[in-house]
DRENDO-1510 file (C-alpha; in Angstrom, 1 decimal, always signed):
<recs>
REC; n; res; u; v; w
REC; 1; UNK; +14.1; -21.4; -50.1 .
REC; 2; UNK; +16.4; -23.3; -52.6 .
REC; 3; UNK; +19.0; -25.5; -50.5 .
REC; 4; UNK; +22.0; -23.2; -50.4 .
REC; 5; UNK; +24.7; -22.3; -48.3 .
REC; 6; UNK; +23.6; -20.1; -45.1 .
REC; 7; UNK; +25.8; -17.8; -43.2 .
REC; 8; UNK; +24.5; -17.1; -39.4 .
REC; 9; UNK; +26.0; -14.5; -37.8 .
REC; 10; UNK; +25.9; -14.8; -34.2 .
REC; 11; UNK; +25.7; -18.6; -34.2 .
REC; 12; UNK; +26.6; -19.6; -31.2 .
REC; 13; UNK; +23.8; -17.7; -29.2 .
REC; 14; UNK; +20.7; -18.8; -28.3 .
REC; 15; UNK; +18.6; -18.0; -31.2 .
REC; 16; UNK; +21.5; -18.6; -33.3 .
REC; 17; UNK; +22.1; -22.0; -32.7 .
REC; 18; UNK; +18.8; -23.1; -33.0 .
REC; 19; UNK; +18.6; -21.3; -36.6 .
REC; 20; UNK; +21.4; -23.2; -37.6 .
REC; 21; UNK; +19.7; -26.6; -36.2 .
REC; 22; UNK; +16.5; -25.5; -38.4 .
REC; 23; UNK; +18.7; -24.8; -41.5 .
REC; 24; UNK; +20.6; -27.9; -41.5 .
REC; 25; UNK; +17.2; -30.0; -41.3 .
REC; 26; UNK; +16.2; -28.1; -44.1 .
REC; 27; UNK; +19.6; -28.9; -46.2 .
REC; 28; UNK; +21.1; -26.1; -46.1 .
REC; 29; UNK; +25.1; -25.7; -46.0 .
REC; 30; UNK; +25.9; -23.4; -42.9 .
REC; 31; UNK; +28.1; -21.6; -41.6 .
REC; 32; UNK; +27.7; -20.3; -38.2 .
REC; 33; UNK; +30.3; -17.1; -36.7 .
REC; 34; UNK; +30.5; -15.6; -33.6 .
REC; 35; UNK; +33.2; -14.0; -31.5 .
REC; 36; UNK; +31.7; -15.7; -28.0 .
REC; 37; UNK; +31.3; -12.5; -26.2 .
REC; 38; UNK; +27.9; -13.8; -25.7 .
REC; 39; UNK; +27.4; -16.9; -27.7 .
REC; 40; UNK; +28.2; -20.0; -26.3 .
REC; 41; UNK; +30.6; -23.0; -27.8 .
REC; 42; UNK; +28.2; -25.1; -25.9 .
REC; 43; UNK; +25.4; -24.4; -28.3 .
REC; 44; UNK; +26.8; -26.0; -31.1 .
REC; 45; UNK; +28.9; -28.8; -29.1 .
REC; 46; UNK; +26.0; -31.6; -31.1 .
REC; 47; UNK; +27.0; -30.5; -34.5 .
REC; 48; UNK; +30.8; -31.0; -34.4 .
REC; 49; UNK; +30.6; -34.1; -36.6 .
REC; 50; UNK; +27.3; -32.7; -38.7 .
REC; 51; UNK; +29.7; -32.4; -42.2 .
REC; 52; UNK; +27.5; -29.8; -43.6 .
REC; 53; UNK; +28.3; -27.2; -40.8 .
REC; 54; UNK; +31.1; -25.1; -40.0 .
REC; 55; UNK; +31.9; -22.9; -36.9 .
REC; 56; UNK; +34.2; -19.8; -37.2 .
REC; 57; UNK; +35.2; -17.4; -34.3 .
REC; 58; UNK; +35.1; -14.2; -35.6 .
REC; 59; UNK; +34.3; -10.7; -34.8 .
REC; 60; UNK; +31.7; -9.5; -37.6 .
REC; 61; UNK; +32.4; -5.4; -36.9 .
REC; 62; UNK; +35.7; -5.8; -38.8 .
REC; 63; UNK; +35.4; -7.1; -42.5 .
REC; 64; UNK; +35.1; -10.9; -43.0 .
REC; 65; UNK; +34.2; -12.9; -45.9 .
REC; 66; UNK; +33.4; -16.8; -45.9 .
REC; 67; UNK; +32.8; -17.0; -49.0 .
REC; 68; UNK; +30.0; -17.5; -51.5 .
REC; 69; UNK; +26.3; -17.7; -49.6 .
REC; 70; UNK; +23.2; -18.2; -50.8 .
REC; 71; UNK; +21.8; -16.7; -47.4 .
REC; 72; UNK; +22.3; -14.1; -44.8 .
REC; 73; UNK; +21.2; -14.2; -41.4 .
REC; 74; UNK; +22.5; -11.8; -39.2 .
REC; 75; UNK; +21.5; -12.6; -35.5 .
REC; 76; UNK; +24.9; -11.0; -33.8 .
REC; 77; UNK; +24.7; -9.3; -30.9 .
REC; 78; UNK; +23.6; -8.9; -27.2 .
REC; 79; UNK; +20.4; -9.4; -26.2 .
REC; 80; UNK; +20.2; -9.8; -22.6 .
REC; 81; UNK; +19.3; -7.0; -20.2 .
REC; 82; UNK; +22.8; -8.0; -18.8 .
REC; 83; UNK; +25.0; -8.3; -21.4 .
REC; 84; UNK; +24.2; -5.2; -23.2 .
REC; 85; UNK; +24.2; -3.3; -20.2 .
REC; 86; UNK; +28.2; -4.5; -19.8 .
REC; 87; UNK; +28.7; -4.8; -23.3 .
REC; 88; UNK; +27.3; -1.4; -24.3 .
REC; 89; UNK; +29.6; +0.0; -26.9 .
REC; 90; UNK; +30.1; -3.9; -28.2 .
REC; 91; UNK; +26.2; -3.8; -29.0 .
REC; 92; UNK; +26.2; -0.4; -30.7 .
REC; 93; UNK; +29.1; -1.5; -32.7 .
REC; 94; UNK; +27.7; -5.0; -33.5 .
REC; 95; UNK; +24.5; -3.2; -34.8 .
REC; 96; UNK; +26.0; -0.4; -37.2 .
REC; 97; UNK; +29.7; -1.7; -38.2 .
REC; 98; UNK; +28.2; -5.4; -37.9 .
REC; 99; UNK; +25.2; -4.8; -39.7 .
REC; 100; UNK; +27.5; -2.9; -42.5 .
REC; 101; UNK; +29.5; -5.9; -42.9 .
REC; 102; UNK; +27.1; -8.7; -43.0 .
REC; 103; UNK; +25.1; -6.5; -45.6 .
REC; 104; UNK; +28.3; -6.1; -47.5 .
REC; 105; UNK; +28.7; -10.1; -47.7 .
REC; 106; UNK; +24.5; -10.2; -48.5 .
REC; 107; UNK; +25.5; -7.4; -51.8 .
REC; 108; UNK; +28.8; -8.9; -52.8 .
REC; 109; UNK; +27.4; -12.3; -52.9 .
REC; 110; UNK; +23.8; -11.5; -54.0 .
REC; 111; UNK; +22.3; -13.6; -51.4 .
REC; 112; UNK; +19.4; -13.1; -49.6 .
REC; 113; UNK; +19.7; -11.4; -46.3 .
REC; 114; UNK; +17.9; -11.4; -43.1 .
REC; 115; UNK; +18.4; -9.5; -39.7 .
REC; 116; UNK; +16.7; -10.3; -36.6 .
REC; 117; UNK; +15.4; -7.0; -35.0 .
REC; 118; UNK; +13.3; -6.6; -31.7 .
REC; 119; UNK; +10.4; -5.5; -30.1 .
REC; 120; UNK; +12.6; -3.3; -28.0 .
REC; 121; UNK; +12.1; -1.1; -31.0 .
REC; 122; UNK; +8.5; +0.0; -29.9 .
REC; 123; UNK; +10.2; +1.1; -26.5 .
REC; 124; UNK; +7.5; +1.7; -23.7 .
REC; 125; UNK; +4.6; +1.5; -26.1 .
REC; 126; UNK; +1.7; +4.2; -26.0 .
REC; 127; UNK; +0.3; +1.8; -28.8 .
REC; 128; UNK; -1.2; -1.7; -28.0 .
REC; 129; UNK; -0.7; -4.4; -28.9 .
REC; 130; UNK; +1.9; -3.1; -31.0 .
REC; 131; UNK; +2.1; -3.0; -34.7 .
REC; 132; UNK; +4.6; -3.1; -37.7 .
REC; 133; UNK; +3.6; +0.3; -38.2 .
REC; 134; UNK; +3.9; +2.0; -35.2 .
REC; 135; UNK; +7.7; +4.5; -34.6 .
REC; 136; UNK; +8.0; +3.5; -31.0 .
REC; 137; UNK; +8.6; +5.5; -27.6 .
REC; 138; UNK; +12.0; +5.2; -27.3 .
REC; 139; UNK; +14.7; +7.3; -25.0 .
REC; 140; UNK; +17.6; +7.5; -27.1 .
REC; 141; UNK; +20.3; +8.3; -24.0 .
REC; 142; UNK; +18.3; +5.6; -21.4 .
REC; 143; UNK; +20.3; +2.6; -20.0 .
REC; 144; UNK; +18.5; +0.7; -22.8 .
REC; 145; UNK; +19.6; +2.6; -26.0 .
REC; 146; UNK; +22.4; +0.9; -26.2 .
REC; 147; UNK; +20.0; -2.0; -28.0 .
REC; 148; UNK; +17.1; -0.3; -28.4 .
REC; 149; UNK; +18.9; +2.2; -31.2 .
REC; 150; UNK; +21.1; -0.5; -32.6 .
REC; 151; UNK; +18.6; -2.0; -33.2 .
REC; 152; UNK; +16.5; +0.3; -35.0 .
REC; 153; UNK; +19.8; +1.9; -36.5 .
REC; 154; UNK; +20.2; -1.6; -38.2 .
REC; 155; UNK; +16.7; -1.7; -39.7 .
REC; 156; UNK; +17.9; +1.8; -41.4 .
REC; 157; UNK; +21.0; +0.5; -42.6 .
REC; 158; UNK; +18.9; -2.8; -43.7 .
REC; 159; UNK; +16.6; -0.4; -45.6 .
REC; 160; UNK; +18.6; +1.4; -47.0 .
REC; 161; UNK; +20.5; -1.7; -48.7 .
REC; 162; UNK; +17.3; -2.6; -49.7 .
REC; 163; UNK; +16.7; +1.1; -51.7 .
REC; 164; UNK; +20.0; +1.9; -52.9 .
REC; 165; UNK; +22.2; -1.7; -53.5 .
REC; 166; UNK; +18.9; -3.7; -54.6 .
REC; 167; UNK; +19.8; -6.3; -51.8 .
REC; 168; UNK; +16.7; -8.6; -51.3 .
REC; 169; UNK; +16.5; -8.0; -47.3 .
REC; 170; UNK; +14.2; -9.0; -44.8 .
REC; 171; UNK; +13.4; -7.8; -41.1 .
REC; 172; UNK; +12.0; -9.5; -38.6 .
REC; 173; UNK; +10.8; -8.1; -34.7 .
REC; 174; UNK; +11.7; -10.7; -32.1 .
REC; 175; UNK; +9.3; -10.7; -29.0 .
REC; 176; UNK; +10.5; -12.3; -25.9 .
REC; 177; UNK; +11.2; -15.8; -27.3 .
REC; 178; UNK; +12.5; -18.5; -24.6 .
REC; 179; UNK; +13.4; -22.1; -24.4 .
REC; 180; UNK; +16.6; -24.4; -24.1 .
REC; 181; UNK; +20.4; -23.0; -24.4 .
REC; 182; UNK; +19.4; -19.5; -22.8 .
REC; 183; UNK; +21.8; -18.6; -20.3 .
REC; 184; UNK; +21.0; -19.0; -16.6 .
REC; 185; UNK; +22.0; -15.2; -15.8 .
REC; 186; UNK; +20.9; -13.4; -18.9 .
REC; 187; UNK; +19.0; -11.0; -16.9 .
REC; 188; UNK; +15.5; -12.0; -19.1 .
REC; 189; UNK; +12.5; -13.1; -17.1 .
REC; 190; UNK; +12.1; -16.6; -17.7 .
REC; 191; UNK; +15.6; -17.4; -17.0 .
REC; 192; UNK; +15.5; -14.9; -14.2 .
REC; 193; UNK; +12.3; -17.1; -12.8 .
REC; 194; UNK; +13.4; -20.4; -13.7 .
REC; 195; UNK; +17.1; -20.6; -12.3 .
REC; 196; UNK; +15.6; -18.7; -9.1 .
REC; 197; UNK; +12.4; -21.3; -8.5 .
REC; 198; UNK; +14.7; -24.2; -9.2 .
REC; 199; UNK; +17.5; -23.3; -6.7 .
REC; 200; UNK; +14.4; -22.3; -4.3 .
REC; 201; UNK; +15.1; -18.9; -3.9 .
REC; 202; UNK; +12.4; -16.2; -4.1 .
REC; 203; UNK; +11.5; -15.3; -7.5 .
REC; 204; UNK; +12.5; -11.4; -8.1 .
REC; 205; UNK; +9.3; -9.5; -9.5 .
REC; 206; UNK; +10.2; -5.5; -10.3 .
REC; 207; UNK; +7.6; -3.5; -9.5 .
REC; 208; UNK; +3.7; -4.6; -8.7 .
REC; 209; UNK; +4.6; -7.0; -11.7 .
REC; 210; UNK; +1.6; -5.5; -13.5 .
REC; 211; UNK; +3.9; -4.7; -16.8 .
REC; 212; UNK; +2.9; -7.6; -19.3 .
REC; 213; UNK; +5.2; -9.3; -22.0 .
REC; 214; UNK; +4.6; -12.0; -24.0 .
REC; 215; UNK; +6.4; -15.2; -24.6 .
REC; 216; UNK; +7.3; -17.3; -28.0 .
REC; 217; UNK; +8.4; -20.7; -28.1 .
REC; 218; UNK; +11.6; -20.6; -29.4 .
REC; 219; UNK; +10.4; -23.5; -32.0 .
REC; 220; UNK; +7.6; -21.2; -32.8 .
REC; 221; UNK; +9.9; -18.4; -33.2 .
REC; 222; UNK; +12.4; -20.2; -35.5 .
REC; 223; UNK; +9.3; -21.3; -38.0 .
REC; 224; UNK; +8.2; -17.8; -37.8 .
REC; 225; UNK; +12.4; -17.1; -38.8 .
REC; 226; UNK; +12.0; -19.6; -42.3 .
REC; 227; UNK; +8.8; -18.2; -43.3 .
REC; 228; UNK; +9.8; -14.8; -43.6 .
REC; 229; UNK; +13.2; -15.7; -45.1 .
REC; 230; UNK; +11.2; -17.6; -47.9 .
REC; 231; UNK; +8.8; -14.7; -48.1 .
REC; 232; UNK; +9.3; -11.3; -50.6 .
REC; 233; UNK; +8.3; -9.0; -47.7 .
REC; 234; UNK; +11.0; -6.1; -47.3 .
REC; 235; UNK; +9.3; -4.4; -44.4 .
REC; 236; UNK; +9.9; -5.5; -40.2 .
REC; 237; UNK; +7.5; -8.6; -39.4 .
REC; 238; UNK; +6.3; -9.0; -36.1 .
REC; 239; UNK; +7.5; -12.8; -35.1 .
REC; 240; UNK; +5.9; -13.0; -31.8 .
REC; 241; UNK; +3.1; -14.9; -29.3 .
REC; 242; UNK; +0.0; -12.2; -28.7 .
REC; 243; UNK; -1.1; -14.3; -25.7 .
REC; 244; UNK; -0.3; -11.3; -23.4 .
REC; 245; UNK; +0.6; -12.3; -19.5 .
REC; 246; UNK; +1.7; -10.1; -16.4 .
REC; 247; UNK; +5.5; -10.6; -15.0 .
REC; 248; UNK; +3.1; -11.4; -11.8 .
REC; 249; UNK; +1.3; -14.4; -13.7 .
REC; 250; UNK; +4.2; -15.5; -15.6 .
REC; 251; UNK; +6.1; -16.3; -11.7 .
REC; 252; UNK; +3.4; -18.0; -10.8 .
REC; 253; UNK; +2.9; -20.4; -13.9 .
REC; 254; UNK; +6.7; -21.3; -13.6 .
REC; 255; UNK; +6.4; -22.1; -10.0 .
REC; 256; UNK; +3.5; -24.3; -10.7 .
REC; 257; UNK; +5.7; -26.0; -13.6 .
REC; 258; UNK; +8.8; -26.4; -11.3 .
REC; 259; UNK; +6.7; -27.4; -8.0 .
REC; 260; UNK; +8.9; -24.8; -6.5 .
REC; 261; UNK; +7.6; -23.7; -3.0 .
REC; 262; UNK; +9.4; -20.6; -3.5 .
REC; 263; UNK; +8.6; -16.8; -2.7 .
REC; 264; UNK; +7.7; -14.1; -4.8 .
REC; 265; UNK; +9.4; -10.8; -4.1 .
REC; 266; UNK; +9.2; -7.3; -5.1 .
REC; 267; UNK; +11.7; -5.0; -6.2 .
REC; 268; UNK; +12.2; -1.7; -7.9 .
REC; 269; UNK; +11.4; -1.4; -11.2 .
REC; 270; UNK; +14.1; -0.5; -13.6 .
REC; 271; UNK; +14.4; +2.6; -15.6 .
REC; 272; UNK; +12.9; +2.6; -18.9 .
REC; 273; UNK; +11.3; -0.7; -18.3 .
REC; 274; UNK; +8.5; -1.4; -21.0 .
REC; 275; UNK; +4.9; -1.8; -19.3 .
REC; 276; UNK; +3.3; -3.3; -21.8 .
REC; 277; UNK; +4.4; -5.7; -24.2 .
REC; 278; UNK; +2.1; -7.7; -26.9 .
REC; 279; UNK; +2.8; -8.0; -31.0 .
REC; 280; UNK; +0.0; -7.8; -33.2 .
REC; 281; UNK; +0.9; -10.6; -35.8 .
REC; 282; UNK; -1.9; -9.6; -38.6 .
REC; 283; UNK; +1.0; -9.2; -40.9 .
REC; 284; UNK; +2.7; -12.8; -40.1 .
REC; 285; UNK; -0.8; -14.7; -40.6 .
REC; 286; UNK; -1.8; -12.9; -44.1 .
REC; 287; UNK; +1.6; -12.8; -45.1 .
REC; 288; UNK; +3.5; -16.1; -43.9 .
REC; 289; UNK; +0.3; -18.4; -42.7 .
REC; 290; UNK; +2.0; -18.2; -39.4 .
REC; 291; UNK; +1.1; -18.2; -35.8 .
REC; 292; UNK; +2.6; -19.9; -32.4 .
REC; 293; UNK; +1.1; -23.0; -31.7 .
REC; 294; UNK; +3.0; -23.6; -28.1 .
REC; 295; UNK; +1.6; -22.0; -25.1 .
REC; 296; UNK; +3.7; -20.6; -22.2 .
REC; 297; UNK; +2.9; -23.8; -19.9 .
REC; 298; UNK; +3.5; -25.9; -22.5 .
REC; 299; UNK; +7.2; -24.2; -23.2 .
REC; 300; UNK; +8.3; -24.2; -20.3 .
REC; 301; UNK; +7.7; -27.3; -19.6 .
REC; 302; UNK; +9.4; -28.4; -22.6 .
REC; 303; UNK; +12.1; -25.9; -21.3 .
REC; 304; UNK; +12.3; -27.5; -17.5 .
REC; 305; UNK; +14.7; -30.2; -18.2 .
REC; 306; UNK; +17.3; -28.1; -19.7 .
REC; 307; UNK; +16.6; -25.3; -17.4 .
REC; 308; UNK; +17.0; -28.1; -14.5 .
REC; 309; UNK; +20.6; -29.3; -16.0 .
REC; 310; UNK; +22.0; -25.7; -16.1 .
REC; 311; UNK; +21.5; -25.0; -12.3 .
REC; 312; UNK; +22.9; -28.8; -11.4 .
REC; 313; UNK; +25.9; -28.2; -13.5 .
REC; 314; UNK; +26.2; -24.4; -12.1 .
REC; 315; UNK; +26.5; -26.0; -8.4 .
REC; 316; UNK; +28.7; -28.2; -9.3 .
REC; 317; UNK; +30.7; -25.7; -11.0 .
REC; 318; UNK; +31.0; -23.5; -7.8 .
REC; 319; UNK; +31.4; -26.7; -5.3 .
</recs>
């Protein structure tokens, strides 16, 4: 990538903000908006005096424009179990009139666009691990379609720029990436595990915690992010850690990380809730020479301290 201006939708989530970190090292302009339904001023509280960044509140499903850009990434919306499940008709809205609008900006501007998808795509899998290639078991009315089909609606509406407008779009698949700045009570399961082990309470497994997922560094998953954006690949890539581990496992690594002498226990499993979860990143190493280098222990200890600072600063928040 040629230094340029960036625009990053959704730049004050999680992934977000970490893009724009990346970016900025790189020399890159940007411009990060977000309407903070989800996203977090906190996030970007370091680059107030960083001259070559610029935070707008905005909400992306009605029209903006911020001007020229050389880049597009659109990483707006929800992405937590628990805010999409309150913010329902925000996420389908964020992922068709969002995805519109941020492709509009990518066309009028002639800038290179990229929108970060999900493995929630694939659904509960019959395929494994899963590939680029693969439709996906998805229930379009489940408690989860709210993201699931915005999701893959977007990728449609991303193609279709590609087909019809010429726009030079990319698509990449997130798999359960983790690390500082998530929020304590996003409803994921390292949060989930981490906030419960650190305040000692018993760590909440659904089901016989057999179902496995797999878990990307968010460093990882941000170098995975620039590769593809430098790459001419059109098509989803898989941006992902294939070292597989059972919800069961991952509980008891982060206990052992957090020398909590918390509990595990069982409870229901939720509707639609994937049982197997593992990319196949074939495409990333031919295409982009990438692979994760962290490994789950190694993340989260790297996540601990921040982890540890968001449950002090939650108790004294409710003292």
């Amino acid at each position: 990538m040629n230094h340029g201006r960036a625009l990053v939708t959704g730049g004050a989530g999680f992934l977000g903000s970490h893009l724009c970190d990346a970016l900025l090292a790189e020399g890159y302009s940007v411009i990060a908006v977000d309407n903070l339904l989800t996203g977090r001023a906190a996030n970007l509280e370091h680059l107030k005096t960083e001259p070559q960044f610029e935070f707008r509140q905005l909400d992306i499903c009605d029209p903006f424009d911020c001007g020229k850009v050389d880049y597009v990434f659109h990483f707006a919306s929800p992405a937590s179990p628990v805010d999409y499940s309150i913010h329902g008709i925000a996420t389908l809205k964020v992922g068709s009139l969002g995805t519109f609008h941020a492709l509009e900006l990518a066309r009028q501007y002639s800038a290179k666009y990229l929108i970060s998808s999900t493995s929630e795509c694939y659904g509960d899998p019959l395929e494994h691990p899963q590939r680029e290639t693969y439709w996906g078991h998805v229930n379009p009315i489940g408690p989860r379609s709210v993201y699931d089909e915005s999701k893959r609606f977007s990728e449609a509406v991303t193609m279709a720029y590609f087909r019809y407008h010429k726009v030079d779009t990319r698509i990449v698949r997130i798999f359960n990436t983790y690390g500082p700045r998530m929020q304590l009570n996003d409803g994921r399961v390292i949060p989930n595990f981490m906030k419960q082990a650190l305040r000692g309470e018993d760590l909440t497994v659904y089901g016989d915690g057999s179902q496995t997922r797999s878990f990307c560094y968010v460093s990882d998953e941000i170098e995975g992010f620039l590769r593809l954006a430098k790459s001419s690949e059109h098509e989803p890539v898989n941006i992902g850690n294939p070292n597989e581990f059972t919800i069961l496992e991952c509980a008891r690594r982060v206990l052992a990380v957090t020398g909590s002498s918390s509990k595990i226990r069982h409870q229901a499993l939720p509707e639609d809730d994937p049982r197997q979860r593992r990319p196949d990143i074939s495409k990333a190493r031919k295409l982009l020479g990438w692979e994760p280098k962290i490994d789950l222990e190694n993340g989260l200890r790297m996540s601990l301290d921040y982890f540890r600072k968001a449950v002090a600063e939650e108790r004294v928040a409710r003292a």
